[in-house]
N, C-alpha and C positions, 0 to 999 in steps of 0.2 A: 236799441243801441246805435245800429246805424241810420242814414238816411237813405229809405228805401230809392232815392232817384240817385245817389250816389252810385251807387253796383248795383249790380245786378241781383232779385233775389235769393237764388241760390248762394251766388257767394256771400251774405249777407248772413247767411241761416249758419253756410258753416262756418263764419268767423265767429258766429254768438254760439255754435255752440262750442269751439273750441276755446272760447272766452268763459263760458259757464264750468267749464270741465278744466281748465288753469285754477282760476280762480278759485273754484270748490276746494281743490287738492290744496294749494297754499293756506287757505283758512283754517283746514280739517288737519294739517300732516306738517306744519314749517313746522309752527313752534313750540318749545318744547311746556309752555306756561301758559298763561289766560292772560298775562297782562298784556299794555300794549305794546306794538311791533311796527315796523315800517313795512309797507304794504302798496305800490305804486305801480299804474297800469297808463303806461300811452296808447293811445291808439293815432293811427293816422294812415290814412291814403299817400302809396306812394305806387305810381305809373296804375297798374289793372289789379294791385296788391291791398289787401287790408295785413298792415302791421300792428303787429302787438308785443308790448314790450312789460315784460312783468318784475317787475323789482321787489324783492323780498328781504329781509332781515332773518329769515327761517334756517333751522338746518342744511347745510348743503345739500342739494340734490339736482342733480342732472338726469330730466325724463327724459334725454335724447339717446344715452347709453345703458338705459335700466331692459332688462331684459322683458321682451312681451308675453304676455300668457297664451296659454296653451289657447287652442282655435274655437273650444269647447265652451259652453258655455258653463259658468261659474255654476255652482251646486247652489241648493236656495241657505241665503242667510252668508252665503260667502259672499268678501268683494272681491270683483272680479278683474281691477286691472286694463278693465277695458279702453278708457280714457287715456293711455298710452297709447294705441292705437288709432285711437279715432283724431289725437293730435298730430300723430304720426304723417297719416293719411290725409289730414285736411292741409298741412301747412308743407309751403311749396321750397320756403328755407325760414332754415331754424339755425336757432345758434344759442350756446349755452355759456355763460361767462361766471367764474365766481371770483368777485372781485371787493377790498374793502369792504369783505364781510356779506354781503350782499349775495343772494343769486338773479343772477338777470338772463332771463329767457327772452329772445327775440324769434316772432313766429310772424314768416308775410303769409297771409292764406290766401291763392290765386281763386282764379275764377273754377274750377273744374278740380274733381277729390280724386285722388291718385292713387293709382293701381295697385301697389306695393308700399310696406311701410317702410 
């Protein structure tokens, strides 16, 4: 996804994987039907930041105010949640908008994963 001589790759790893774990969740959990849907992902370098901006047509949902799961790991055959966390912690600012129907998440992921969600 990205070019490795652009960042570094650590940060690299976790923008794809907070890209993997957006994108999963919108496909599996926006909409409420199988027909088509508007689905739109920018990506772009700005200053030491990988941004990402995710545009959806899906149910309302803001991951930035959904409560995180417990520290445990999920029992087997449960989902577990986790990917709230791991977006949490990889992106350095986040911002949630629902606007014109839309939900648009804006995530910059710096170079280095953060201590606290």
């Amino acid at each position: 996804m990205l070019d490795r001589g652009a960042v570094p790759a650590r940060q690299a790893f976790l923008a794809e994987l907070v890209f993997e774990e957006v994108a999963t969740n919108i496909i599996r959990y926006a909409f409420a039907d199988a027909g088509e849907h508007l689905f739109e992902v920018t990506i772009t370098l700005n200053g030491e930041d990988v941004v990402m901006q995710f545009v959806d047509e899906g149910d309302p949902f803001d991951p930035l105010t959904q409560p995180l799961p417990p520290q445990s790991a999920p029992a087997a055959g449960e989902e577990g949640g986790f990917g709230l966390v791991l977006v949490r912690k990889a992106a350095r600012n986040a911002r949630y908008l629902r606007h014109e129907g839309c939900n648009r998440l804006t995530l910059a992921v710096g170079r280095t994963w953060r201590d606290s969600a």
